[in-house]
C-alpha positions as CSV (number, residue, x, y, z in Angstrom):
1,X,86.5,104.3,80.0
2,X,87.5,103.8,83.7
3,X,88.9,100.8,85.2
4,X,87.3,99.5,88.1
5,X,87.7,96.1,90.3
6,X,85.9,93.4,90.0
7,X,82.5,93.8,91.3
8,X,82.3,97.8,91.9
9,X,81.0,99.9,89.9
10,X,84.0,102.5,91.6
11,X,87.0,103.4,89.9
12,X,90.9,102.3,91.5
13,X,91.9,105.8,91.4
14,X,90.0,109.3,90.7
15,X,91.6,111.7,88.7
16,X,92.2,114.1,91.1
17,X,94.1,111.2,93.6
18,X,96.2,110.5,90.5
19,X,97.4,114.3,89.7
20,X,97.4,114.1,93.8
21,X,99.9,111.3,93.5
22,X,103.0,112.9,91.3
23,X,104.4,114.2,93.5
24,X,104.9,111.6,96.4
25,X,105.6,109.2,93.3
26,X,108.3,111.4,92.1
27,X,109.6,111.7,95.8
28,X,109.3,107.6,96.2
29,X,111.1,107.4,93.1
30,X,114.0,109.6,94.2
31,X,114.2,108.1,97.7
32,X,114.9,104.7,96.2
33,X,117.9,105.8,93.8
34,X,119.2,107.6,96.5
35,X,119.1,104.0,98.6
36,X,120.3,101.9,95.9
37,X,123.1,104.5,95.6
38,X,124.2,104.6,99.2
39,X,123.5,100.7,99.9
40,X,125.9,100.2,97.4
41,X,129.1,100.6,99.6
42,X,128.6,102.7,102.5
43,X,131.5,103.2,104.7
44,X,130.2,102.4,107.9
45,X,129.0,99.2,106.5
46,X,125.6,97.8,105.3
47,X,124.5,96.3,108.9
48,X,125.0,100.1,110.1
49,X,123.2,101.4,107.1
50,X,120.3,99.1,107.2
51,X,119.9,99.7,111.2
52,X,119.6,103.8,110.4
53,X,117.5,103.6,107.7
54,X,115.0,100.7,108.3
55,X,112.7,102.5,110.8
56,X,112.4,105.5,108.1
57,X,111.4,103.1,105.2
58,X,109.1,100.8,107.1
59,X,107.4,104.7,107.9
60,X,107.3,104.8,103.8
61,X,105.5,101.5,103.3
62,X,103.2,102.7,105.6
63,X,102.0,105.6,104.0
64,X,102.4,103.7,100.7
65,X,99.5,101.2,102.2
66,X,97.6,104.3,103.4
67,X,97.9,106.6,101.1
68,X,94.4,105.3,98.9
69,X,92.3,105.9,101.9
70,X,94.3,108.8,103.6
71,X,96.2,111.1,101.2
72,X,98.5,113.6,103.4
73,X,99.3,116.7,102.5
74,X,102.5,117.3,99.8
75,X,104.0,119.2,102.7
76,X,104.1,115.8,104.9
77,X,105.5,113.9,102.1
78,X,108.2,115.9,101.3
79,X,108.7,116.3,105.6
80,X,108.7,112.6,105.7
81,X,111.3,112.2,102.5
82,X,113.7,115.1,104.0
83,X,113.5,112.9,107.0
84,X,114.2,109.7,105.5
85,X,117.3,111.4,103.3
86,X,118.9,112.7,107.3
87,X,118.3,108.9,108.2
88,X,120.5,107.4,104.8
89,X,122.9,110.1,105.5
90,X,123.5,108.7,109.3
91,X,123.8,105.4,107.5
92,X,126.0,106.6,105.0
């Protein structure tokens, strides 16, 4: 049994966009320990942290609302989290 939303006879997610989606979830998942960690006290300050790293999350919860009707490569994902991880460590 699939679940499906109300009124479609479509499922939320295929199988294939689910085993499609470990990997960027493990990646997400990573990406906010590693921000909880370094929000904690960063020596520069948390104004300095959250002006580095902003631009790179609001780019996250972009592909996070995209990622349903536009799945990127694994490649871009893990492009996009080393990038994010250079932009916590200028914060940091």
């Amino acid at each position: 049994m699939t679940l499906t939303p109300l009124g479609t006879s479509k499922p939320f997610a295929s199988p294939a966009l689910r085993a499609h989606a470990r990997q960027p979830l493990a990646l997400l998942g990573l990406l906010g320990v590693i921000c909880a960690a370094t929000l904690w006290a960063p020596p520069a300050g948390r104004t300095s942290w959250l002006l580095e790293v902003t631009p790179g999350l609001i780019l996250v919860a972009w592909l996070l609302t995209i990622y349903r009707s536009t799945p990127l490569s694994h490649f871009v994902y893990a492009g996009v989290f080393l990038h994010v991880l250079i932009l916590i460590y200028g914060g940091y």
